[in-house]
N, C-alpha and C positions, 0 to 999 in steps of 0.2 A: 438353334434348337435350345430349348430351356431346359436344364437337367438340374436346377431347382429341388431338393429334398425337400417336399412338403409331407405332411401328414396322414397324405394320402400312402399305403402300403403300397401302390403300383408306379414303379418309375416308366415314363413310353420313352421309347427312342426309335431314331426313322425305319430301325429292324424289329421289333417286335416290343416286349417289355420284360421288366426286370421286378421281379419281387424283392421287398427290403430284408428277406431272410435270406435270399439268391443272392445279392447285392455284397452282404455280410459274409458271405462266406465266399466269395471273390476275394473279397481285401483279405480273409483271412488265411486264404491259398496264396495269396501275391506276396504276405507277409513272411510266410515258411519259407518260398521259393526264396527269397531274397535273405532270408536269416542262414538256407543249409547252402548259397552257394556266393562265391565272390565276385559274381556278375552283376554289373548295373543293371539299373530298370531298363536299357534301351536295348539291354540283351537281350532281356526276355521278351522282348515283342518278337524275333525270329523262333519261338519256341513255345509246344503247348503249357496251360497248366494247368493244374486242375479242375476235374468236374467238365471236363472236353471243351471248355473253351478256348479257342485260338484267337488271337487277339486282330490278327491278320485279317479274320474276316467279320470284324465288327469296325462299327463305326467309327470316327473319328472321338467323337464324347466317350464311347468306354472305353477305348484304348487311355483315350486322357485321364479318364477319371482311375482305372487301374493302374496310369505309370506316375500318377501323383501322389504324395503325398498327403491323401485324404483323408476326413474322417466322417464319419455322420451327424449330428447336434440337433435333436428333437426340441433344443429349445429356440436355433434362430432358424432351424430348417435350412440349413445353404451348406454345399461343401465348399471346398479348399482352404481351411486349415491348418497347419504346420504343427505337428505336437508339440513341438519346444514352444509353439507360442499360446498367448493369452485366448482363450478358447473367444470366438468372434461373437458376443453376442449381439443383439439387435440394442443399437447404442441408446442409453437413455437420454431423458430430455436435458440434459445440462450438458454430458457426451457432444449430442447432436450442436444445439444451439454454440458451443463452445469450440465446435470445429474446425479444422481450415476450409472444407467444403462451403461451408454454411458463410464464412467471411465473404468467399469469391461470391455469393449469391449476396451478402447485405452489398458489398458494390454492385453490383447488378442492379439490384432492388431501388440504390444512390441513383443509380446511371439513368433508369425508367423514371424516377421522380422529376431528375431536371427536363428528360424526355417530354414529359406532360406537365409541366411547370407553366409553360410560354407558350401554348399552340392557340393563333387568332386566323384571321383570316388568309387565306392564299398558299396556307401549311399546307391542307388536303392536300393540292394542284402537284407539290414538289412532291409529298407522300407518297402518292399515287404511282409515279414513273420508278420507283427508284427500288421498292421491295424486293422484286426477282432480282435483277443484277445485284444489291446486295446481298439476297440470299445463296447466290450461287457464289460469289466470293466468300460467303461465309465459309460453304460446304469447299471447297477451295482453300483457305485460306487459315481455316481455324477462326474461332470468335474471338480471342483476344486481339489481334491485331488487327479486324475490321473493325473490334468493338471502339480501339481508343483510335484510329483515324475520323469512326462516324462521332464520337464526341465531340472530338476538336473541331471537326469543322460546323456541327450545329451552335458550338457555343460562341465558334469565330462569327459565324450569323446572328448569332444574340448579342455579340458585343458590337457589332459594328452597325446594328439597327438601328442607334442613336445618331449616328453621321449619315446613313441611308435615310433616315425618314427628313433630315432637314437639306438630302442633297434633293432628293427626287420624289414621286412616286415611283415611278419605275425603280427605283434604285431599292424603295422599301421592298415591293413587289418580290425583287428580286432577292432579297436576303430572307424572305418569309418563305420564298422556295427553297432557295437552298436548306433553310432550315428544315423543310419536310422531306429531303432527297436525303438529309446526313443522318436523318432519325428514323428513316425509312430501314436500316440496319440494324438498331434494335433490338428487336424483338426475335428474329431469326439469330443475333449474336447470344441472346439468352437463353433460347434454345438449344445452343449449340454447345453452350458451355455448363448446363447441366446435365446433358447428355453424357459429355465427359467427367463429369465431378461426382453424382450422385448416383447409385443404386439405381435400377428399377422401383424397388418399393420406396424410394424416398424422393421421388422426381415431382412428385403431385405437393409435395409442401414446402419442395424448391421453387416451386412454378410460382406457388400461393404468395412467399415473400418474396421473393422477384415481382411479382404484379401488383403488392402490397404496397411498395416503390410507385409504381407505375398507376396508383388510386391514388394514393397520397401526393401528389405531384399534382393533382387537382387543388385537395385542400390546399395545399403550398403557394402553388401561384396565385388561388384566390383571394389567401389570408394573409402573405407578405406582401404580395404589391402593392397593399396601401399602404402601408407604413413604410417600403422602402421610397415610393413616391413621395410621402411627407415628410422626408429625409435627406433623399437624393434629387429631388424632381421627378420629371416626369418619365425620364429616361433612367432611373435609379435602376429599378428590377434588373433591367436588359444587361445592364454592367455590372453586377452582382452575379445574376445568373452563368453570366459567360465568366467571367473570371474562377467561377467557381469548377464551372466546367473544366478548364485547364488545368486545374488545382486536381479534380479526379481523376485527369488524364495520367497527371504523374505519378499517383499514387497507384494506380490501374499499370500501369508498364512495371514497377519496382516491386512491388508488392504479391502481383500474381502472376501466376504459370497458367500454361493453355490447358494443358492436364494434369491429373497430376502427381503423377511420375517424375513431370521436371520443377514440381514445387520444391523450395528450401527449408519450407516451416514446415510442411506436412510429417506426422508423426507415422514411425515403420505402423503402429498398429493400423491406424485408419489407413494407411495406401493400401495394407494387407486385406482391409475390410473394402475399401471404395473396387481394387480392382477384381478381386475374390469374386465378391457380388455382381460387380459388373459384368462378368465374363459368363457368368452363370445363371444370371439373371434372364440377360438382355444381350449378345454377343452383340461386341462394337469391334468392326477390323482395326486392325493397328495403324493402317496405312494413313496417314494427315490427313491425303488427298485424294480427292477421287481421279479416277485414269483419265479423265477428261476434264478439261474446262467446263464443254459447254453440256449441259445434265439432258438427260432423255424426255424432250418437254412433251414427244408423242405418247411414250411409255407411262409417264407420268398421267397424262391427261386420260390414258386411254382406260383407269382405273377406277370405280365405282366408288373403294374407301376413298382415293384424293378428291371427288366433288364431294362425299359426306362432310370433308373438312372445309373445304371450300364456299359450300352453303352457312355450315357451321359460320366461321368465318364472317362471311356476309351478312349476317343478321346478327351476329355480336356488336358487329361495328353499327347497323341500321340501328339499333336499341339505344347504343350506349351516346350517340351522337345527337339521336332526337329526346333522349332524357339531358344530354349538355346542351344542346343547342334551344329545344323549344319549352322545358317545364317553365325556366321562368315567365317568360311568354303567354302560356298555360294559367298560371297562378294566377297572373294581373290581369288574365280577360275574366276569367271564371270567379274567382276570389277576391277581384284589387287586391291583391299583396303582391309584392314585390320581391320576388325571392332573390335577385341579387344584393338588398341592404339583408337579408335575412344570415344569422351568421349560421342557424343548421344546414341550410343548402350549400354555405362554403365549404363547411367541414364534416358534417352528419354521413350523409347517404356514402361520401368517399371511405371514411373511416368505417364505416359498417363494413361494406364493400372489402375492406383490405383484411379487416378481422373476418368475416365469414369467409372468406377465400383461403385463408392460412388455414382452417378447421376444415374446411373440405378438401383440402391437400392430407392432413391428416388422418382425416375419415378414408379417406379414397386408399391413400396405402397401407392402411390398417383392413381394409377389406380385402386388396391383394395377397397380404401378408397371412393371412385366415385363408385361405384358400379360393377366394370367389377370381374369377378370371378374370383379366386384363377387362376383354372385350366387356362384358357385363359390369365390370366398377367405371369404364369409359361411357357406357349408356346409361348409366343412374345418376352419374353426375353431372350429362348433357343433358337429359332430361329435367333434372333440376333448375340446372341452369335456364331452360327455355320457357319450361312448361310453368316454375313457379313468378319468373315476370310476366307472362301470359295473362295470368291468373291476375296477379297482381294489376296490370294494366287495367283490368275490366272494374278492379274493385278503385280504381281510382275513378274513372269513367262515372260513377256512381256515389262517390263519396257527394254528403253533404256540406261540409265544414272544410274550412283549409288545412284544421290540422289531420284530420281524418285523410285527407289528399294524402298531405304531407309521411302520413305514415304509411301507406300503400305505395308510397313513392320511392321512400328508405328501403321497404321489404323489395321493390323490384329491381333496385339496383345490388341491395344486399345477393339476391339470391342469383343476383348474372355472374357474381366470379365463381358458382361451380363450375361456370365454363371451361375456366382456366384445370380444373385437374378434368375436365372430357377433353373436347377438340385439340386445348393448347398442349397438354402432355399428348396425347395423340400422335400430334406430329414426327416426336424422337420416336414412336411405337413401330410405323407402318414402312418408314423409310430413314433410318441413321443416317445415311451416306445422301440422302438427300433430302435431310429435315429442315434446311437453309431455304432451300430453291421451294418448297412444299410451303416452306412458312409465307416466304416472295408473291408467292403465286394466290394463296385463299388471302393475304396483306392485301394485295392488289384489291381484289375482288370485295374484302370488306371496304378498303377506301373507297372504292368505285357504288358501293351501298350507301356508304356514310353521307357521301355527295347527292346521292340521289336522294336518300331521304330526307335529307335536310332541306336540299330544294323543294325537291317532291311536297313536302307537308305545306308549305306556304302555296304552293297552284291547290292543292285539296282542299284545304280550308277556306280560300278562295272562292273554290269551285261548288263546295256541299256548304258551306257557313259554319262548320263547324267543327272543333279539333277532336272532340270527342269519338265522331267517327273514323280520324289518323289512327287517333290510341288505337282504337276497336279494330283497324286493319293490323295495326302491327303485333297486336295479340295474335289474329288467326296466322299470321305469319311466325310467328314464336313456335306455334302448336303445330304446323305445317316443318317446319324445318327440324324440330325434335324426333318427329315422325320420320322424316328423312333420315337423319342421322342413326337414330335406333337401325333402319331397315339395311343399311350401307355400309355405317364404319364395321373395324375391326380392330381388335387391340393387337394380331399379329401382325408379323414381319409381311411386308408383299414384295412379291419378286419384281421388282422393274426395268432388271438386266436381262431379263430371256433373248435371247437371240433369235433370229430371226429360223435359223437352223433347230432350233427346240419348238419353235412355231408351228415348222408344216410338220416334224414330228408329232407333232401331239395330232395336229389337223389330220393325219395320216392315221395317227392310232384308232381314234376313235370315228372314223369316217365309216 
């Protein structure tokens, strides 16, 4: 339950509602009570106080919110404060960027770059298998310690490429899988650990530089691997990459805590701020782990919000893989150019991509933070996300020049990371305790797109003579899945532990 002091004069809670003149003169009773006698606060929960509230028969959130040490702050809108401390405001931009939060995400953001540094052929295949199992050890596990196992052994596959590819094929084969099973973790590990690091209002522009990594890891492998081949050979990258990987492994175990409560550098103000908010935000249980290994994959599945993400998901991955796999393709049948000697196509459309993703992280929780709901800043930025590459695809479809392409091409990749503050913050929204396994499962489903449409488009082309009408499909499919998403997701909590006993109860109530 969100007991958030926003702007609004009405607080709800699951008994009815609280006025902030009501509210105020609460704390103001609980204050006397506690000043005319020498009983703790946990005294007075067995006892009325003033204005006939008994504390016994309200919720858990006002019981909390009267036997804490609260105040109210019209400037960051959030309770749990401590008088003796620095009043919590909403951190500026030097604050924020300079934080310990913000570090654990630039490794994250490291970690997604060398992620998409090196992915070639036979990646997908290991991809594919490996999302859920890692995502439910994440939700298991905590994302630090999946996050530096799945490093090491992607980067153990990038270092040892060089001795696979001159023992075998098969031997290549198989270190290009393993690289997709070890990097299949991820994305569910980064999930997991802004969950625990960040606010609600600041999750969308932890996501943005976490995936800012994860674009730029494009440009990276496009624009170093020729220079470390005319350096190293031909194997140069592969033993750079990986060594480098082990080299963040260490600094990832030494450096950071899973939350963080058990960080060393973290400063009392910001745990005061990151947990305060968190709690009151977004309530996260304390518990690591969930009661079970293996997650409720009928409970899950059987949920409306988990296919909005799921689709979401799927067509993130269908777009972004036939914009890596087929534009250049594209360019030199339509245009002769050749967009892999072109150096905007190594580093443009990525870099764009990473800067407009960071601003609509920003954007997205600066609408939260103003009062617009979860649910509604999560469908303005999926919708962005979909509807403005949609758009974009048809205007490329129709461009007459290559540079006119070329910039229809920028804008539709630019405009795909608002996805990242809809679907991908989504995930921590609908289910905490199981934003791992959530992540696992729409991963899958987008791999399982990515494969398709990348095959997919070369039988179409084949089959109609032309790519223009791929583009033109995967538009209505952009516009189709937006449409989805608006009608399904949700930015609240969904129940996916009811038991089976809360089932026929309700089947019962309302029969």
């Amino acid at each position: 339950m969100n007991i958030a002091f926003s702007l609004n004069p009405v607080l709800r809670f699951p008994h009815g509602q609280l006025s902030e003149s009501r509210l105020c003169n609460l704390q103001s009773s609980r204050s006397r009570v506690l000043e005319s006698s020498n009983r703790t606060p946990s005294d007075i929960v067995a006892s009325p106080i003033s204005h006939g509230i008994h504390l016994r028969s309200h919720s858990r959130e006002l019981r909390t919110l009267l036997l804490s040490p609260a105040r109210v702050s019209s400037n960051n809108s959030q309770f749990g404060s401590f008088p003796d401390e620095r009043e919590q405001q909403t951190p500026n931009f030097t604050e924020f960027i300079t934080s310990a939060r913000v570090k654990v995400v630039a490794m994250l953001g490291l970690a997604l770059a060398l992620c998409n540094a090196d992915r070639v052929s036979a990646f997908l295949w290991g991809y594919l298998v490996s999302p859920i199992a890692g995502g439910t050890l994440v939700d298991y596990y905590g994302g630090k310690a999946v996050m530096a196992v799945g490093v090491a052994l992607w980067s153990l596959a990038t270092f040892l490429t060089p001795w696979a590819a001159e023992t075998s094929l098969w031997a290549l084969l198989a270190m290009r899988v393993m690289l997709g099973i070890a990097e299949g973790v991820a994305l569910p590990c980064m999930n997991n650990m802004i969950a625990r690091w960040f606010p609600q209002t600041e999750r969308a522009r932890a996501v943005g530089i976490a995936m800012a990594g994860f674009q730029l890891g494009s440009a990276i492998g496009l624009t170093l691997s020729p220079i470390l081949m005319s350096q190293g050979g031909i194997f140069g990258p592969f033993i750079i990459f990986g060594l480098f990987g082990f080299l963040w492994v260490l600094v990832w175990l030494s450096a950071t805590s899973s939350t963080p409560d058990r960080s060393q550098q973290i400063s009392k103000y910001e745990l005061d701020y990151i947990l305060n908010n968190r709690r009151s935000s977004f309530p996260v249980d304390n518990k690591s782990r969930t009661a079970k290994m293996i997650p409720p994959f009928r409970r899950l599945l059987s949920k409306m919000p988990t296919w909005s993400l799921i689709v979401a998901n799927a067509m993130h991955s269908w777009g972004f893989f036939i914009i890596l796999s087929w534009m250049p393709i594209y360019f030199n049948s339509v245009y002769n150019i050749d967009l892999r000697q072109a150096s905007w196509f190594s580093a443009a459309p990525w870099i764009v991509m990473a800067v407009m993703g960071y601003f609509a992280g920003l954007w997205s929780d600066m609408l939260i933070r103003g009062g617009t709901t979860v649910s509604l800043t999560r469908k303005i930025m999926q919708s962005i996300g979909f509807v403005g590459p949609g758009i974009a695809l048809v205007g490329l479809t129709a461009a007459k020049s290559p540079w006119i392409g070329s910039a229809w091409l920028t804008i539709a990749v630019g405009l795909k990371s608002f996805s990242h503050s809809g679907f991908l913050v989504n995930l921590q929204e609908i289910a905490p305790h199981y934003s791992g396994v959530l992540h696992g499962i729409s991963n899958t489903a987008g791999t399982f797109a990515a494969i398709l449409g990348t095959v997919g488009a070369g039988y179409f082309v084949e089959l109609m003579g032309s790519f223009r009408g791929f583009l033109l499909l995967t538009s209505l499919l952009y516009f189709l899945s937006a449409l989805f998403y608006i009608v399904f997701s949700t930015g609240e909590r969904v129940n996916f532990d009811e038991t089976v006993h809360e089932i026929v109860h309700l089947r019962d109530r309302f029969a």
